[in-house]
SEGU-790248 format. One record per residue (C-alpha): residue in one letter; x, y, z. Coordinates in pm, whole numbers, plus 50000, padded with zeros to 5 digits. Example, Ala and Ser with C-alpha at 12.3 -4.5 7.8 and 13.67 -1.06 7.14 Angstrom:
<atoms>
a512304955050780;s513674989450714;
</atoms>
This chain:
<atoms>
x205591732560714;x206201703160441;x202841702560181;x201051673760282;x199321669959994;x201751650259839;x201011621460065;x198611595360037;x195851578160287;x196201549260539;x197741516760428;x194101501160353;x195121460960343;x196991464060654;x193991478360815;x191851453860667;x193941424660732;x194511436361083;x190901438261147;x190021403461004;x192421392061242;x191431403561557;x187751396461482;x188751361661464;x188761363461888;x185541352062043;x183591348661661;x180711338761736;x180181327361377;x177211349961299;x179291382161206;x179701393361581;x182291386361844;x181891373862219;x184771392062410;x184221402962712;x186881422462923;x189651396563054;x187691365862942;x189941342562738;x188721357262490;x189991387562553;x193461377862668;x193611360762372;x193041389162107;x195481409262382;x198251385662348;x197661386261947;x197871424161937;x201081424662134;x202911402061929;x201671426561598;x203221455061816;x206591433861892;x207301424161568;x207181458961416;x209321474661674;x207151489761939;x207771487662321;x204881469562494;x203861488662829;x201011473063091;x199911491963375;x198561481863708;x195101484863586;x195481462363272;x195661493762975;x197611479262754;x200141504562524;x202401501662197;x204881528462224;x207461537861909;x209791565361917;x210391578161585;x211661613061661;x214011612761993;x213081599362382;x211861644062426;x209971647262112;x206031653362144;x203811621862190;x200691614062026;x198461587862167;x195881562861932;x193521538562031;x189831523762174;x189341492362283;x189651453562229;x186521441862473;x183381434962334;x180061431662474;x178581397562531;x177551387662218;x178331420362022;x179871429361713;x183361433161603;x183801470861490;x183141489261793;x186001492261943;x188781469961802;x188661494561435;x190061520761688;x192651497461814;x193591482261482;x193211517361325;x195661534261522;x198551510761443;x197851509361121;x197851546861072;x201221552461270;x202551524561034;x201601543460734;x203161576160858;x206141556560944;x206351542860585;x205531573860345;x207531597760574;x210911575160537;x209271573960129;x209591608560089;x212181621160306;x210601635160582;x211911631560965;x209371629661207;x208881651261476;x206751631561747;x206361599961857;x203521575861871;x202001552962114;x198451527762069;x196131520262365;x194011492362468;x192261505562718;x191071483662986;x187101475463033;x185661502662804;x182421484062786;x181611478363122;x179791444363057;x181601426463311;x182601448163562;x181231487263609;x181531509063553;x181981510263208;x185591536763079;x187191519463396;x191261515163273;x190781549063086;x189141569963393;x191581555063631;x194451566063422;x192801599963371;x192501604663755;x189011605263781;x188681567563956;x191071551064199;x192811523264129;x191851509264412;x188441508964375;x188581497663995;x190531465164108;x187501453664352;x185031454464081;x183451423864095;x181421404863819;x178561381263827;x180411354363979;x182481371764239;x185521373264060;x187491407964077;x189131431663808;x192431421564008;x192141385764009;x191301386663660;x194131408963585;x196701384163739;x195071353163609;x194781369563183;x198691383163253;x197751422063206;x198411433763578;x201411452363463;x203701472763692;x204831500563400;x203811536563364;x201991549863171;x202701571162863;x201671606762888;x200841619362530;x200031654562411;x196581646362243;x194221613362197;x192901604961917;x189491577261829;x188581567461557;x184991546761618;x181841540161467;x179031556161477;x176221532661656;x173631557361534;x172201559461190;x172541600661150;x175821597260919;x173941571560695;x170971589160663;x173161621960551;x175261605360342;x177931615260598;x181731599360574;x183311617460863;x181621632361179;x183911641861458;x182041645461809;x181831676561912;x180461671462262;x180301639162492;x176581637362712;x176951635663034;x175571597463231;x174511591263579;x174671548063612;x172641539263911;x172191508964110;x169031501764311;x168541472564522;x164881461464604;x163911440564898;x161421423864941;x160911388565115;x161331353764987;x158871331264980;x156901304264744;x154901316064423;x151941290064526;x150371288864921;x151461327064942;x148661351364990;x149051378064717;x148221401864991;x151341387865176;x153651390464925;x156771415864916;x158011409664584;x161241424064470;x160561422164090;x157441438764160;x158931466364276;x161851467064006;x158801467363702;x157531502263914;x160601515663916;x161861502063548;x158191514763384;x159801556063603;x162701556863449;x160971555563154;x158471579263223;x161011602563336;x162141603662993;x158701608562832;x157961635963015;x160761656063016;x161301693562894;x164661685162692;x167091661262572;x166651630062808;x167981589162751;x166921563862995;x167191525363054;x167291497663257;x169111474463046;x170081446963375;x168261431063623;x169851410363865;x166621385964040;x167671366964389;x167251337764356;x165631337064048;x163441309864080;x160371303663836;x158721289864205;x159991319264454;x158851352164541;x161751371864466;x163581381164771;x165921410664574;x166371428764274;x169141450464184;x168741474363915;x171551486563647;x169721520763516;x171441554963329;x170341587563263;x171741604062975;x171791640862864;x173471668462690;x173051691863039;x173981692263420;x171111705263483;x168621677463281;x170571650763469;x170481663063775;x166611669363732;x166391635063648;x168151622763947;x166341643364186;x162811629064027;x163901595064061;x164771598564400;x161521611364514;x159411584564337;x161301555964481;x160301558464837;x156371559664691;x156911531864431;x159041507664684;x155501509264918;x153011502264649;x154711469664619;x155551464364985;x159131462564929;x162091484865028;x164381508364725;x167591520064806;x170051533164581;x173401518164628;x175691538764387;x175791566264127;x178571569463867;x178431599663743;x179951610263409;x180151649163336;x179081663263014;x181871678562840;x183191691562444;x186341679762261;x189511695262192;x188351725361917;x191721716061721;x191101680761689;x187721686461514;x189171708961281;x191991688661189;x189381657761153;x187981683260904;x190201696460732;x191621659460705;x187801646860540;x188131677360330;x191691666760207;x189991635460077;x186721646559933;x184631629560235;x181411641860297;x181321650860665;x178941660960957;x179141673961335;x177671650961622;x177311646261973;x178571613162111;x176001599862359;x177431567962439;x180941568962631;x183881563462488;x187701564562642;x187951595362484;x185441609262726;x187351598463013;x191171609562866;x189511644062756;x189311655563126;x193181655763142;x193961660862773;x192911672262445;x191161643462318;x188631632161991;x186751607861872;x186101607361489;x182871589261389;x182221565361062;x178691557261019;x177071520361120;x174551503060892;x171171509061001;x172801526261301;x173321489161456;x175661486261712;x176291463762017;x174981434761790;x176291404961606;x174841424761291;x176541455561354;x178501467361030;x180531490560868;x181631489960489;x185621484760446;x185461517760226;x184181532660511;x187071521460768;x189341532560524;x188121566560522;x187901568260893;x191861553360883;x192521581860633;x191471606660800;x193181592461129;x196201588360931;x195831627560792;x195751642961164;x198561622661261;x200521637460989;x199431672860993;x200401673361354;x204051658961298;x204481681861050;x203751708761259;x206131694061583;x203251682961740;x201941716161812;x198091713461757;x197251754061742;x200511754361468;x198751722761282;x194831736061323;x196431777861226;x198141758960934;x194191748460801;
</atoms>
């Protein structure tokens, strides 16, 4: 194997530059970014990214669920592949880092590779290929990982198309409408690698650079509709009333006690309420509740489940109204690739970075891709922890040691043919 000492990190002012840029899409002029999946928005920082891929030679591939994919062959159509990436949708409202730094990160990386290997002689052995993945967020249509789970098997397309949002509209018609309801296939690489930030404030508080995630928690994402009957705020008899919000506050305040009470590692919320029809002068006829349980075990989670299902029948009464639980997406707890955290490592090592060990308990496409490949997702810390918020922030020297890192795995495994146990032995 070539030293790879001799190199370098990741081209910094292309990474920068590229991530001013795309945090120009949906600014919403307070430091965050407004970018839902396949808003205008979205298309629109889409249709900017593929014209960065274009331009530097990379083949732009769309697949019938909208992931969107820069492929460059460097080494030969058989040579091993090696997949970057994350995101481009935001949350409503949310900042630009999480996400987009993966996206951005990931090309520039590859471009860096591309330019000190052809610097110093070196042929590469693998190619490369950077994903958008479609509707990581799950704002607009849920669940959230949808592009990434249906392209790791684990959701049909079928039913990811007839998510619907708010206003009726579907993931298909918005795929046709933005342009991203492509008809190619998808790449199939040898590993995925994600650079993202952290969204916690662990790294910060241990003066952390680096801190690969070792293990992914496993979610349950419920939906409970409440019934109750409509009727007018005034003349009604309170001992008439069947109100639907009612019964949502009974069950909101459970999944929060479920939580408190516990015996282990246990996340809940109820982060979205949708109120029919929402009238400051109406009884509230329904409710539909967006809740998750989060945890490192099966066995917490399904505890969890199994309490909230027995308290809903009991709480649904006390208000007079009727619970029923209209669908569970369940995401299984699961650990990354052992090679791709040592390589993230060795690679922090390499550049002096102080680095950590964490779980990830928010999901990431990573999650998804890891059930069909090996798969990582290397954390840089967020101010304060803030994330999914105009404020959220991470230092440029920061996303340069995240890219640095990204852009030392990359190399280590073309160096090594794309082999990870010959690139992780090599450490």
């Amino acid at each position: 194997m070539n030293d790879v000492s001799q190199f370098s990190g990741i081209d910094d002012v292309l990474l920068h530059s590229l991530m001013d840029r795309v945090s120009s899409f949906g600014d919403t002029g307070d430091g965050g970014v407004d970018r839902p999946v396949l808003t205008d928005e979205h298309k629109a920082a889409r249709d900017w990214f593929c014209g960065e891929l274009r331009k530097r030679g990379y083949d732009v591939l769309v697949d019938d669920i909208g992931n969107l994919f820069g492929r460059i062959d460097l080494a030969g159509p058989e040579a091993p592949l090696i997949m970057i990436g994350s995101h481009l949708d935001s949350q409503p409202k949310g900042g630009r880092f999480d996400g987009a730094y993966g996206v951005v990160a990931g090309l520039a990386a590859v471009e860096t590779w591309r330019a000190q290997a052809k610097a110093e002689g070196v042929t590469p052995t693998c190619n490369y290929v950077i994903a958008d993945w479609m509707n990581e967020e799950g704002a607009r249509f849920q669940p959230s990982l949808l592009g990434s789970s249906v392209y790791a098997g684990t959701l049909t397309r079928d039913f990811a198309l007839q998510r619907r949002d708010r206003d009726g509209k579907t993931v298909e018609s918005e795929l046709i409408r933005t342009g991203y309801m492509g008809t190619d296939t998808a790449p199939k690489p040898g590993c995925y690698l994600e650079v993202h930030i952290e969204g916690d404030s662990k790294m910060e508080t241990a003066g952390a650079r680096i801190a690969p995630f070792v293990r992914h928690w496993g979610a349950l994402k419920i939906r409970i509709e409440i019934t109750g009957k409509q009727n007018h705020t005034g003349p009604t008899p309170m001992e008439e009333r069947r109100d639907a919000v009612l019964g949502a506050a009974y069950i909101i305040a459970k999944v929060r006690e479920i939580a408190d009470t516990s015996s282990d590692t246990l996340y809940t919320s109820v982060a979205r309420v949708d109120i029919s029809p929402n009238s400051p002068n109406i009884v509230p006829g329904s409710a539909v509740l967006f809740a998750e349980l989060r945890a490192p075990e099966p066995d917490m989670l399904a505890w969890a489940e199994g309490e909230l299902r027995d308290a809903l029948p009991v709480l649904a009464r006390k208000a007079a109204v009727d619970a029923e639980i209209l669908a569970i997406d369940r995401r299984p707890a699961g650990k990354f690739d052992p090679r791709l955290i040592a390589l993230s490592q060795a690679a922090a090592d390499h550049f002096g970075y102080a680095k950590m060990q964490l779980d990830t308990i928010a999901g990431h496409d990573a999650v998804a891709v890891n059930a069909v490949l090996p798969a990582i997702v290397i954390a840089v810390p967020s101010v304060n922890g803030v994330i999914h918020r105009h404020d959220e922030y991470t230092s440029p020297e920061d996303l340069t040691a995240g890219g640095d890192v990204l852009f030392d795995m990359i190399r280590r495994i073309d160096l090594a043919g794309g082999s990870l146990d010959e690139a992780a032995g090599a450490i």
